[in-house]
C-alpha positions, 0 to 999 in steps of 0.5 A: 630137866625132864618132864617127869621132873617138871610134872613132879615139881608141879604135884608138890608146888600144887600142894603146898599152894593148897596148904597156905590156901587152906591156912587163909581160908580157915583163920580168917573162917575162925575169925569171922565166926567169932561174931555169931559163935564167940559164946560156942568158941569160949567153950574151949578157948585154950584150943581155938586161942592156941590153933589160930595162932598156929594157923598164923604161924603157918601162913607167915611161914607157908608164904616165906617158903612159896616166895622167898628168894631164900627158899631153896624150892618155891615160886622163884625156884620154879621159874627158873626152871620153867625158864631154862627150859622153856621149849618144853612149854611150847604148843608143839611140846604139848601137842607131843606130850599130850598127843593130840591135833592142832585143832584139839579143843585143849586150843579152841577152848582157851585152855592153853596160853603160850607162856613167854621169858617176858612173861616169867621175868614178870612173875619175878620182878612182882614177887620181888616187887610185893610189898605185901611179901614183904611184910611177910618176910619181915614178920618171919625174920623179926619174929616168928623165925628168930625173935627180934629184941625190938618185938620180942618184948614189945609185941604191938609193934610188930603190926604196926611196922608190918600191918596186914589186912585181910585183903592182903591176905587174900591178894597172896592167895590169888597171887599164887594161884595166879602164877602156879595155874599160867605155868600149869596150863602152859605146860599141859592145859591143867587148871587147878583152884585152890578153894577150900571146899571142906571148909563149911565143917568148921561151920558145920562143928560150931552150930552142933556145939551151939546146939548143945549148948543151947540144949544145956542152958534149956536144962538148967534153966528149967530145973532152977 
C-alpha cells in the first residue's frame, strides 16, 4: 500500500470518528437539556422523541462499523494495514515524506512517537478485549440490526442484558480518538480531536424557544 493510500484512509477514518463523536456528544446534549428545557422540547416532541432515538441508532451502528471485526473497513482494518507496512511509519519515512531534519520540532516538540507491531497487536487485542463494544454489538445484532425475538417483544431486556452508561459512551469516544491519533501522528505528526464544537447551537436553538415561549405565555396571561 502507498502512501496516498494510507493518507486517504486516514481522511475517511478521520471522518467517520467524527461522525460517531459527534452522535455521542449531541444525544447526550439532548439529554442533559432535558432537566432545564423539558417544557421548550415538549413543544415538538414528535421531532426531539423521533431524532434521539435516531441518533442512538446511529452511535450503535457507527461504533459497529468503527470496531467490528465484521466490518470490512474500520479500526481492525486499519491496523492491519499500518501493520503490513510498518516501515512507512518510521522517523526516516517521515523525515522523507515531510522533508525535513532530524532536529525538526516535529521531533523536539513530541509531536511524534514511533508506533511499534507490539503497540498495534495491543490495539487489537483491546478492541477484542472491550466489554463495552461488546454491548454494542450485542444491541446491533439482537436488535437494531435484525430484531431478535427474545427483544423484539420485550424491549427492557435488552438494557438490562446489555446496559450502557454515559460513561461507557464517552470511553468509546476516547478510544477512538486514542487510537486514530497514535496512528495519525506516527505517520506524519498530524494530531486531530474530535470535539463537537458546534454543539452550543443546539443550546443556542433551545434558549430562543424558551424565549419565545416565555414571551407566549406573558401574552396570554396578560389578556386573561
Amino acid at each position: 500500500m502507498s502512501e496516498g493510500q494510507i493518507q486517504e484512509y486516514r481522511k475517511y477514518l478521520s471522518y467517520e470518528v467524527h461522525q460517531l463523536t459527534s452522535y455521542i456528544t449531541l444525544y447526550r446534549t439532548l439529554h442533559e437539556r432535558k432537566n432545564d428545557r423539558i417544557e421548550e422540547m415538549n413543544m415538538a416532541p414528535a421531532f426531539f422523541g423521533i431524532a434521539i432515538d435516531a441518533i442512538y441508532v446511529s452511535i450503535i451502528l457507527w461504533t459497529s462499523n468503527l470496531f467490528s471485526p465484521r466490518s470490512e473497513r474500520g479500526f481492525l482494518n486499519f491496523l492491519t494495514m499500518i501493520e503490513n507496512n510498518i516501515g512507512i511509519f518510521s522517523k526516516k519515512s517521515v523525515m522523507k515524506r515531510k522533508n525535513i531534519a532530524k532536529d525538526d520540532l516535529l521531533f523536539r516538540r513530541g509531536q511524534w512517537k514511533a508506533l511499534s507491531v507490539k503497540e498495534i497487536s495491543g490495539f487489537k487485542d483491546e478492541i477484542s478485549e472491550n466489554l463495552i463494544l461488546r454491548k454494542f454489538e450485542h444491541r446491533r445484532d439482537k436488535f437494531y440490526a435484525h430484531f431478535d425475538k427474545k427483544y423484539f417483544f420485550n424491549r427492557k431486556r435488552l438494557s438490562e442484558d446489555a446496559p450502557l452508561t454515559w460513561n461507557e459512551l464517552d470511553e468509546i469516544k476516547s478510544l477512538a480518538s486514542r487510537i486514530f491519533n497514535k496512528c495519525s501522528t506516527a505517520f506524519d505528526g498530524t494530531h486531530q480531536e474530535f470535539e463537537v464544537i458546534n454543539i452550543n447551537d443546539v443550546n443556542g436553538l433551545l434558549d430562543i424557544v424558551k424565549e419565545y415561549r416565555e414571551e407566549l405565555d406573558a401574552k396570554i396571561q396578560s389578556h386573561t
